[in-house]
C-alpha positions as CSV (number, residue, x, y, z in Angstrom):
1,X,131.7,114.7,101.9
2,X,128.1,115.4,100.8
3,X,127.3,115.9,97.2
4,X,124.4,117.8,95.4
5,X,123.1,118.3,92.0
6,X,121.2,121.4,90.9
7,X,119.7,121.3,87.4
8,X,118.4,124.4,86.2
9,X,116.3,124.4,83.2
10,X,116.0,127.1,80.9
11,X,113.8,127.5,77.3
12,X,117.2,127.5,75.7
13,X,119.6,125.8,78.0
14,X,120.2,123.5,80.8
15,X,123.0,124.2,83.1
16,X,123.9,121.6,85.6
17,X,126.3,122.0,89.0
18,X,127.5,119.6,91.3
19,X,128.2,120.9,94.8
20,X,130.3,118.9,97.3
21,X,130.1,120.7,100.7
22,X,128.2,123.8,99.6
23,X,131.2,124.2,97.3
24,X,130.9,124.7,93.5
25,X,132.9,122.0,92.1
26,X,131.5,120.9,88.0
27,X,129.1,123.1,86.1
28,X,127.9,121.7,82.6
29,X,125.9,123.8,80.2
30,X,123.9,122.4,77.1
31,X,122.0,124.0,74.7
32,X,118.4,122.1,74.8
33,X,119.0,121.5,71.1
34,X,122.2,120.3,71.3
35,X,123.5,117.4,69.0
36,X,127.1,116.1,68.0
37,X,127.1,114.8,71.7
38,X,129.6,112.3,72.6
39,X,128.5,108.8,72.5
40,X,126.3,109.9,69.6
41,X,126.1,107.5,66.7
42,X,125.7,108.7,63.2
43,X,125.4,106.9,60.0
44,X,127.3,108.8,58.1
45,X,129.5,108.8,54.4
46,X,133.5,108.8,53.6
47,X,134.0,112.0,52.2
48,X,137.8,112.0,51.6
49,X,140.8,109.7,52.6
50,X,144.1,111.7,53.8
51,X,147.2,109.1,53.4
52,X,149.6,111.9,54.6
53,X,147.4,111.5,57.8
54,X,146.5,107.6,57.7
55,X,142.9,109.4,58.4
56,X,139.7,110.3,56.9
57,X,137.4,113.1,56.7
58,X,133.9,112.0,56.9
59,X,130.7,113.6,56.4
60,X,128.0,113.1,59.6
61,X,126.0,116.4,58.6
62,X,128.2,118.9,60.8
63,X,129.4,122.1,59.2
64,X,133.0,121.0,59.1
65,X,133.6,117.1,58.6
66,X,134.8,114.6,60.9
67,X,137.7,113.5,61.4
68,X,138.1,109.5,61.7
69,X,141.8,107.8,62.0
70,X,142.8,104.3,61.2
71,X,143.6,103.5,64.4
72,X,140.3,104.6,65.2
73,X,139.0,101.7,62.9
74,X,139.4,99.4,65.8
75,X,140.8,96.2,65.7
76,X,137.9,94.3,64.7
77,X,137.0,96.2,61.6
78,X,137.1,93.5,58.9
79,X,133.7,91.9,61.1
80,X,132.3,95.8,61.3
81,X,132.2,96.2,57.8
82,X,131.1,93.1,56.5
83,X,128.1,93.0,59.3
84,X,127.5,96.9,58.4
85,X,127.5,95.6,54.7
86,X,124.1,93.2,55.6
87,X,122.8,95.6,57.8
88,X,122.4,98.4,55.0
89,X,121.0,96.2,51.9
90,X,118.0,96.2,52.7
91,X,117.0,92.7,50.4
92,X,119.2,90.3,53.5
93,X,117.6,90.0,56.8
94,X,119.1,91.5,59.5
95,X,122.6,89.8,61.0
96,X,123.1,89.1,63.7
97,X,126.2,89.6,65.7
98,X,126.0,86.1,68.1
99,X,125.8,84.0,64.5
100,X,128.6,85.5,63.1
101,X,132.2,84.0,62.6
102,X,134.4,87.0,63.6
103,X,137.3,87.9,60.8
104,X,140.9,88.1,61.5
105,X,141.7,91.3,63.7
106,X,143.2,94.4,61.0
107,X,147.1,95.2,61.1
108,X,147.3,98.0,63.4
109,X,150.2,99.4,61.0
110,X,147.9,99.5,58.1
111,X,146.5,102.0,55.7
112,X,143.3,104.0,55.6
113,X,143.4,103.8,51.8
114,X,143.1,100.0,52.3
115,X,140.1,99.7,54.3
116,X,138.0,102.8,53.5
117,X,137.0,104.7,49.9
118,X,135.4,107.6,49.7
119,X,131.7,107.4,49.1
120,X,131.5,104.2,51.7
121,X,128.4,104.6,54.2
122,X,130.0,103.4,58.1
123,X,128.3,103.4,61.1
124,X,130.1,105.8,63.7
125,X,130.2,107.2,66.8
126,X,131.3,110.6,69.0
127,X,134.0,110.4,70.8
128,X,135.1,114.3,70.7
129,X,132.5,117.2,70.2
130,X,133.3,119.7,68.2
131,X,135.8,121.9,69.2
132,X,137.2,125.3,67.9
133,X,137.2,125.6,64.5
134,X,137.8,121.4,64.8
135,X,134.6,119.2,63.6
136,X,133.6,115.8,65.9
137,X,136.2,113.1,66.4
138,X,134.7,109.1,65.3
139,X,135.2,105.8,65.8
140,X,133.8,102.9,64.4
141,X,134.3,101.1,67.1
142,X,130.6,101.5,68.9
143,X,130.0,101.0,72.7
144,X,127.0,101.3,74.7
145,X,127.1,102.8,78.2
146,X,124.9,102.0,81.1
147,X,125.0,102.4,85.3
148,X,127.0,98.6,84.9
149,X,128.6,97.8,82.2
150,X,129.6,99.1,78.8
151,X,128.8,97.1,76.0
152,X,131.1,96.7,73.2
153,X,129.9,94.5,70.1
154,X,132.6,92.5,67.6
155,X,134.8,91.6,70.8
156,X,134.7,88.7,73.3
157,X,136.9,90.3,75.9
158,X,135.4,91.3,79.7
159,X,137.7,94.0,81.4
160,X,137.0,95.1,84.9
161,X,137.8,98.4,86.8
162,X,140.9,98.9,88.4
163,X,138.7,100.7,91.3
164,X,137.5,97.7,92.6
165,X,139.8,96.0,94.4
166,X,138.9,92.5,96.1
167,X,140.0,89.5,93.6
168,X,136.7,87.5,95.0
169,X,134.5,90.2,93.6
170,X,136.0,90.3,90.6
171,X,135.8,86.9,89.9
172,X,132.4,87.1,91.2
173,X,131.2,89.3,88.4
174,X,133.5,87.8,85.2
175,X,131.9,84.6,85.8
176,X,128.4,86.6,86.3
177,X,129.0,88.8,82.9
178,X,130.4,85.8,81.1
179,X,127.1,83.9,81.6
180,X,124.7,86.8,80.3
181,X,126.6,88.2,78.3
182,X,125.8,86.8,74.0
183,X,128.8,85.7,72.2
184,X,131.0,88.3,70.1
185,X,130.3,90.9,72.8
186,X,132.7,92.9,74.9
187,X,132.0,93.3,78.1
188,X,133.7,96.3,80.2
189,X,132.6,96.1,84.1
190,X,132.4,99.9,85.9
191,X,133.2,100.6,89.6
192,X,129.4,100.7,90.1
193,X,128.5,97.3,89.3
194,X,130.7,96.2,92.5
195,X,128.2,93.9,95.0
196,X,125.1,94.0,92.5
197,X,123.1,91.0,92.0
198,X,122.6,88.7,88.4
199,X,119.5,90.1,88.2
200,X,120.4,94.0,88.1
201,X,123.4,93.3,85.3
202,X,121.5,90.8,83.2
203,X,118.4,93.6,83.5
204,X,120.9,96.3,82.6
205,X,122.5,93.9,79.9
206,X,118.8,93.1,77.8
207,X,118.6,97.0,77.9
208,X,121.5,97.9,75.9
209,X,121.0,95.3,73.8
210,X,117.4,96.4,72.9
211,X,119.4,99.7,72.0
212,X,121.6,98.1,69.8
213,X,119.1,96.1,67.9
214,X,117.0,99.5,67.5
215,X,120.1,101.6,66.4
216,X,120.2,99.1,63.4
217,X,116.8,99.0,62.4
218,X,117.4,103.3,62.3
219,X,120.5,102.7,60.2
220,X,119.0,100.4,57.2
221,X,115.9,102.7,57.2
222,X,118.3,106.0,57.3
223,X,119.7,108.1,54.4
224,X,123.3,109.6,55.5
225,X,124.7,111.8,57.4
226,X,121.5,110.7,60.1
227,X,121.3,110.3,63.6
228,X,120.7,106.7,64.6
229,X,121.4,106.7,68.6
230,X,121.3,109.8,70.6
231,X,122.9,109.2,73.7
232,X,121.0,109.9,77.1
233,X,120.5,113.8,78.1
234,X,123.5,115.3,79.8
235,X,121.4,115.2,83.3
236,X,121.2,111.2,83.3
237,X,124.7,111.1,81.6
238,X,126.2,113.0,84.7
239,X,123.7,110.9,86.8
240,X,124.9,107.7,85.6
241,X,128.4,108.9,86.1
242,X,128.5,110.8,89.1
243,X,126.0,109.2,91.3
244,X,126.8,108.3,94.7
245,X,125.2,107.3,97.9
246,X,126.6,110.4,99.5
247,X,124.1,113.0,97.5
248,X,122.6,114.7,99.7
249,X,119.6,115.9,97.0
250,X,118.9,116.4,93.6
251,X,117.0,119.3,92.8
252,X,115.5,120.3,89.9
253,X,113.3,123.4,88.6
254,X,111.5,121.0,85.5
255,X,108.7,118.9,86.3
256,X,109.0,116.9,83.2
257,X,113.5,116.9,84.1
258,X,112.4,116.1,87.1
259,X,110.2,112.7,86.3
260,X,113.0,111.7,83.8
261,X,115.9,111.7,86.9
262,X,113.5,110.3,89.3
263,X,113.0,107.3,87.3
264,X,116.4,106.9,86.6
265,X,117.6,107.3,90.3
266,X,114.1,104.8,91.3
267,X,115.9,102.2,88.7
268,X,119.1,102.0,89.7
269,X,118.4,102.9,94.0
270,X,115.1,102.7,94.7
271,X,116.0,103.1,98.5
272,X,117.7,106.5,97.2
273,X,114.2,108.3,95.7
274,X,113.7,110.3,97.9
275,X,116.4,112.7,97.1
276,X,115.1,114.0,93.7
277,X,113.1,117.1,94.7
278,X,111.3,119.3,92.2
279,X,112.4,123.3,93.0
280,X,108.9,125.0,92.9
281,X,110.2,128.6,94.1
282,X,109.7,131.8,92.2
283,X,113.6,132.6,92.7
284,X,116.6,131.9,90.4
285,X,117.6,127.6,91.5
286,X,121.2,128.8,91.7
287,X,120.3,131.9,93.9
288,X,119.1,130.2,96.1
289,X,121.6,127.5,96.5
290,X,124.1,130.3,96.1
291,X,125.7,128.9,93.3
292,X,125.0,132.2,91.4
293,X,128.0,133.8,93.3
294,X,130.3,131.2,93.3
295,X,130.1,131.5,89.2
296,X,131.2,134.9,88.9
297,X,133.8,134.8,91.6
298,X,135.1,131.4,89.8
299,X,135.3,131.9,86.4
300,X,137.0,134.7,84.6
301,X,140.5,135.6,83.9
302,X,141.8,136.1,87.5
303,X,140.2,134.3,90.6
304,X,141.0,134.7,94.1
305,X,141.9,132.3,97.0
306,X,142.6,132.7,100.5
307,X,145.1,135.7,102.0
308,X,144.6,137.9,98.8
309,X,146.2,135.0,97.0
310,X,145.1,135.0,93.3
311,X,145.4,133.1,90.0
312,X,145.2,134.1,86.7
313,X,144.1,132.1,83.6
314,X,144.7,132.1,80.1
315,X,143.5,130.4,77.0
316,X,145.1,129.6,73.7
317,X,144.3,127.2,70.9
318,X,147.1,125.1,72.3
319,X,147.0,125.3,75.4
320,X,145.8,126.6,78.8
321,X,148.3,128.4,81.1
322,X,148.4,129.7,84.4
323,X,150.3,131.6,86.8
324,X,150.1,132.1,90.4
325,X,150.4,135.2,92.3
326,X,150.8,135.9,96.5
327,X,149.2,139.1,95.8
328,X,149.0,141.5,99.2
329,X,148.9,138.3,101.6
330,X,148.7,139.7,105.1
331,X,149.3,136.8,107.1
332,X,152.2,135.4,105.1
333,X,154.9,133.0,106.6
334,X,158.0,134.8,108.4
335,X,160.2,133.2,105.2
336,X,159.7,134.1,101.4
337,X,160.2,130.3,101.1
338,X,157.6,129.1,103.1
339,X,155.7,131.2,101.5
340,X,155.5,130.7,98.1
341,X,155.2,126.7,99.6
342,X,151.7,127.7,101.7
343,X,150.6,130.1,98.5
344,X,151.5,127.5,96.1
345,X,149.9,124.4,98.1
346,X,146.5,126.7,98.6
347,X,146.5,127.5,94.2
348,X,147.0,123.8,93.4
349,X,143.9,123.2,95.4
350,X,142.0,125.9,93.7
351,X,143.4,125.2,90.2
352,X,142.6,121.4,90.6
353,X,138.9,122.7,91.3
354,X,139.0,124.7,88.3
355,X,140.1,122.0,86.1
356,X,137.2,120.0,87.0
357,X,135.0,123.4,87.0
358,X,135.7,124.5,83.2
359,X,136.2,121.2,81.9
360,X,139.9,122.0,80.8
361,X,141.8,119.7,78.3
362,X,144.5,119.6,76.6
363,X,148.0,120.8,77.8
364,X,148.2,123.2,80.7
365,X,150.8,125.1,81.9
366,X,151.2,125.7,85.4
367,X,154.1,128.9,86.7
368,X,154.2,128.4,90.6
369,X,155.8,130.7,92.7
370,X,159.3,129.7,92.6
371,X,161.0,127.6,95.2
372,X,164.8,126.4,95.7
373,X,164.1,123.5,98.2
374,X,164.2,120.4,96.2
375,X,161.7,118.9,99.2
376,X,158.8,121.8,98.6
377,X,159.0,121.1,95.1
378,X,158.2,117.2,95.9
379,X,156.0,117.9,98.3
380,X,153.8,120.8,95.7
381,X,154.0,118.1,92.9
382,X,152.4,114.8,95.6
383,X,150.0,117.2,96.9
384,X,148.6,118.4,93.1
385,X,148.4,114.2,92.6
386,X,146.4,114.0,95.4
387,X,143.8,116.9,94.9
388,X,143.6,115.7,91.0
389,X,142.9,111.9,92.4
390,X,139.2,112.7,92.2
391,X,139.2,114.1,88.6
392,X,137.3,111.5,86.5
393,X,139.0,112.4,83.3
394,X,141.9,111.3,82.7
395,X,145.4,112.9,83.2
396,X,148.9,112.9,83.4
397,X,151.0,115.0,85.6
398,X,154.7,115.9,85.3
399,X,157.1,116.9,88.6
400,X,158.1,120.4,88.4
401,X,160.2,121.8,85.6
402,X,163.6,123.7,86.4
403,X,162.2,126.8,85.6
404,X,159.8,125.9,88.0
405,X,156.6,124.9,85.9
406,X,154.3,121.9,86.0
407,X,152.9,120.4,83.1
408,X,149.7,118.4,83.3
409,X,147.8,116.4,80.3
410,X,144.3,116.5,80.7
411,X,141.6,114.4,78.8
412,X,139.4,117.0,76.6
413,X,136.6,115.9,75.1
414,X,133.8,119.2,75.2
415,X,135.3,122.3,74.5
416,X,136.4,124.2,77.8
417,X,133.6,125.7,79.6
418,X,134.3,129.7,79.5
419,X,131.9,132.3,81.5
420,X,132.1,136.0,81.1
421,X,131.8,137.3,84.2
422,X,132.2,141.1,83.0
423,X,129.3,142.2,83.1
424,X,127.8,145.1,79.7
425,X,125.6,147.5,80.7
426,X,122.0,146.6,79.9
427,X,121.4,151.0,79.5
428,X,124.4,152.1,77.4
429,X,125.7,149.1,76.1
430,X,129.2,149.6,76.7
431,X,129.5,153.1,75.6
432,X,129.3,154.8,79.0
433,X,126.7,157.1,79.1
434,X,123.3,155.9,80.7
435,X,119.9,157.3,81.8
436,X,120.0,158.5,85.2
437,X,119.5,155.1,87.9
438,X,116.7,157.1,89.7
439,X,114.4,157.0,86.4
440,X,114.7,153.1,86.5
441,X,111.7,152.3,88.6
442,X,110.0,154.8,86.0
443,X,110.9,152.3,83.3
444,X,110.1,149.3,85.6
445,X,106.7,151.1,85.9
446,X,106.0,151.5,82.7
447,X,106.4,147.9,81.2
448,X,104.4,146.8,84.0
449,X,101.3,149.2,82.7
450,X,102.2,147.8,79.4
451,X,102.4,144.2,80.3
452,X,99.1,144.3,82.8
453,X,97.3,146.7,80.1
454,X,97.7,146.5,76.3
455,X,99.1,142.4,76.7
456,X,96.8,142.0,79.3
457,X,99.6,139.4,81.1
458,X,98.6,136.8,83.7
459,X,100.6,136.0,87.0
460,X,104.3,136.9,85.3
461,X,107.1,137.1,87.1
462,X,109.2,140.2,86.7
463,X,113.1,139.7,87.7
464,X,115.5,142.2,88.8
465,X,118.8,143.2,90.3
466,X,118.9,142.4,94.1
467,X,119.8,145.7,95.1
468,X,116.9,147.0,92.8
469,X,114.4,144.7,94.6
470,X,115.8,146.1,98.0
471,X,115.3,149.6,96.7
472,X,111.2,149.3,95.5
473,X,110.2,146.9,98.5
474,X,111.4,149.2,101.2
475,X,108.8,150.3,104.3
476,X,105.4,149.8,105.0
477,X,103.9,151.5,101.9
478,X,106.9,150.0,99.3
479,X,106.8,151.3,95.8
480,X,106.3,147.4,95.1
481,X,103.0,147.5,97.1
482,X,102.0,150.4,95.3
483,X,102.4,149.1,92.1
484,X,100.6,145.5,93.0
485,X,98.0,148.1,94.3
486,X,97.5,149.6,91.4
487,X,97.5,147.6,88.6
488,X,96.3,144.2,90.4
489,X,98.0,141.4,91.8
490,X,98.7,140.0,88.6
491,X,102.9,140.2,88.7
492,X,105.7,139.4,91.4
493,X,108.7,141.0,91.3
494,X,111.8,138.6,92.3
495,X,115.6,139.4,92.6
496,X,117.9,137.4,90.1
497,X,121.4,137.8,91.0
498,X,122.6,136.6,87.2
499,X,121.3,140.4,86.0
500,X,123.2,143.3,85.9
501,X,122.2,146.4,87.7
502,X,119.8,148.0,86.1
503,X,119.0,145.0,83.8
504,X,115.3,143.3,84.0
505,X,113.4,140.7,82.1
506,X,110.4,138.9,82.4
507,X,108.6,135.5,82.1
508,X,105.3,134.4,81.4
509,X,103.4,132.2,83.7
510,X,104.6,129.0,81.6
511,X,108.6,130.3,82.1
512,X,108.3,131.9,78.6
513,X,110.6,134.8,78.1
514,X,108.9,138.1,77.4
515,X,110.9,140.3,75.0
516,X,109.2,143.5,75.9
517,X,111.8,145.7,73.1
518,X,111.0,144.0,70.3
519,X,106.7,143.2,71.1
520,X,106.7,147.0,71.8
521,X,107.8,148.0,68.6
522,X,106.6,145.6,66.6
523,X,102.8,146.8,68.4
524,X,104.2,150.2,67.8
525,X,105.1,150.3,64.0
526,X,102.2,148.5,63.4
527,X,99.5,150.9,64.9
528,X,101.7,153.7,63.1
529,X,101.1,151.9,59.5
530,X,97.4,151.2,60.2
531,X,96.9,155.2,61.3
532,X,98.8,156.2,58.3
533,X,96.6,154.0,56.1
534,X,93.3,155.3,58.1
535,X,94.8,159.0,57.4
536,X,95.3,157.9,53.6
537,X,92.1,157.1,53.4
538,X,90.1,159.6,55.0
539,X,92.2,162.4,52.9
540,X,90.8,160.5,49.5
């Protein structure tokens, strides 16, 4: 299976997809401005303790404050606080973690009210990103994540992943950890580090302690609620997560995202370089990879699989549910039995993909088509197991129910990515009346006269509906050549599936958006209000 990541940066957003096969599998969309990521750490102030709750509600700058619980405290607390304690008066010199005597490890049984008061500064970090009308989850118990290893201060402990297998190379790298590795730091060992040499983990080890000595000189100079480590952008994040020798390419529409990934993939696979390419095309990154259509047939209530097979989803604050449906299936089995098994086998497939796609968490609910045989009902249940074996986050999945549902538990930690793929119209915004469709390239003409003329625009791009690009570049002597003809080769006009039908906008040469409406009227009232003036005037 062949993987690929297209990064499409936006002024306002970055939207990332991972592709196995041609096939649409992740998408990830981040505002450019984004903060309250996970693995973010804050320094940030004990608003309010909740003994009902054994929690407390602490203040990191969000809207709505955080929400930290005492089993979130972590084990090793007592040595947290009395290190955070030094590393915030500003008159000590800075601990350090190595020379410390650890404390006793905190009852796990015990109270918030006994540790924290409100008013007390702690040093904290993401775990859950705001979701709903739910501010960030914390922890004070602070890791550092690299390609390796995680790195996990206050502990002594090195824990290794289940997913490698052979006992020799996991001996190999405890003894290898355990002799880089300074004292009173935890040491968690990823899949990834499997058959790397000393040199790459100690390399990889000096790095995240450089971070952790730099997030503690931020937090004694800091005021709270700061920011005092921003975890890496969501590109390398996925990067450092998803990365595999079987990516086929990287490709990217940035030149600056571009140098960032290409110095993280030429630090941890230098043979593997070659795959980050920079996009330089005039057209839409996910047009061309045809990732454009697989977003609107994917998301939304209903989506369709094979035989006229469909699914539709639904979202509550609880939960997520779903419920299949044969729909008109043509080729269905000679049995109702066998086939609700086929129709259910294909929408476990499909809603495994989903999952994955919209980043769904929580509880969801699952209504299959309902089946008496005892053995279909096994065989649905292995066969959703084994589609969900690839899911990174974790989950839990329950055999079917007797009224025929499954349950699944599935880690959440971003709110649940949700696309409208409804589309308004860009002419009569929803009312249902619009100008007639043949006076379009009228209006298309016009802001072109405007942009060339009065803004006196540069090489812009203009982009448009495909079926509107068909339309104006028909034949010899196209409308489009006629406009280039007259008013100079100074535009292009490309196709952008993402717009609606008679929907347009336009960049600059430097990817700035254009808002034609509002520099139009803004030019317009304000030659109004200097004639009015200048008529004022001559009148006296």
């Amino acid at each position: 299976m062949q993987s690929e990541l297209i990064v499409d940066v936006q002024p306002k957003e970055v939207s990332i997809a991972l592709l196995e096969d041609g096939r649409l599998v992740s998408l990830q969309k981040e505002a450019r401005n984004i903060s309250y990521a996970v693995g973010d750490i804050y320094l940030a102030k004990v608003k309010k303790l909740m003994p009902g709750l054994n929690a407390a509600f602490v203040n990191v700058g969000y809207e709505k404050d955080a929400f930290l619980h005492y089993l979130d405290l972590g084990s090793q607390f007592a040595s947290y606080s009395e290190f955070l304690s030094e590393v915030l008066d500003p008159k000590k010199h800075m601990p350090s973690i190595s020379k410390m005597k650890l404390l006793p490890e905190i009852d796990k049984h015990g109270a918030i009210t006994d540790k924290l008061q409100p008013g007390q500064e702690l040093m904290v970090q993401i775990v859950k990103e705001p979701i709903s009308s739910k501010g960030p989850r914390l922890t004070t118990e602070i890791t550092l994540t690299g390609r390796y290893m995680v790195l996990i201060p206050f502990g002594d402990k090195i824990s290794i992943s289940q997913k490698i297998k052979t006992t020799e190379e996991k001996v190999r790298l405890r003894q290898l950890v355990e002799s880089i590795k300074p004292k009173n730091f935890g040491v968690i060992i990823r899949t990834s580090a499997e058959g790397k040499r000393v040199a790459e983990l100690n390399h990889e080890m000096k790095t995240l302690l450089r971070y952790w000595e730099e997030t503690l000189e931020k937090a004694r100079k800091a005021k709270s609620p700061a920011l005092i480590f921003e975890e890496e952008s969501r590109i390398v994040g996925v990067l450092r997560d998803v990365f595999s020798p079987t990516f086929e390419s990287i490709q990217v529409n940035d030149k600056e995202t571009y140098e960032q990934i290409l110095k993280y993939v030429t630090l941890i696979a230098p043979d593997r370089a070659d795959i980050v390419k920079l996009y330089e095309k005039p057209e839409p990154i996910f047009d061309t990879f045809a990732i454009t259509k697989q977003i609107k047939s994917s998301f939304g209530k209903t989506v369709s699989f094979r035989s006229g097979a469909y699914i539709i989803i639904e979202h509550t604050e609880a939960l997520h549910v779903i419920d299949v449906n044969s729909g008109n299936r043509s080729k269905g089995a000679p049995d109702q039995e066998t086939n609700a098994l086929e129709v259910n086998m294909r929408a476990a497939e499909e809603i495994a993909r989903q999952l994955r796609l919209r980043d769904m968490g929580g509880i969801i609910v699952i209504d299959f088509i309902d089946m008496n045989k005892p053995e279909h009902r096994q065989k649905l249940y292995e066969h959703m197991r084994e589609v969900m074996a690839n899911d990174r986050a974790r989950h839990n999945i329950l055999p079917l129910s007797k009224f025929g549902l499954m349950q699944i538990t599935r880690q959440r930690v971003r709110p649940a990515l949700d696309i409208v793929t409804a589309e308004e119209c860009p002419s009569c915004f929803g009312k249902g009346v619009i100008q007639p469709s043949l006076l379009f390239t009228d209006t298309l003409k016009e802001k072109l006269a405007y942009l060339t003329g009065e803004l006196d625009q540069q090489d812009f791009i203009m982009y448009i509906h495909p079926f509107v690009d068909a339309y104006i570049k028909k034949g010899l002597l196209s409308v489009y050549r006629k406009w280039r003809m007259e008013f100079g080769r100074k535009f292009r006009i490309v196709p952008d599936q993402s717009l609606a039908y008679l929907q347009y906008r336009v960049v600059d040469k430097n990817g700035n958006e254009i808002d034609l409406k509002e520099e139009k009227d803004v030019d317009s009232s304000a030659t109004k209000t200097k004639q009015k003036a200048k008529n004022r005037n001559s009148e006296d």
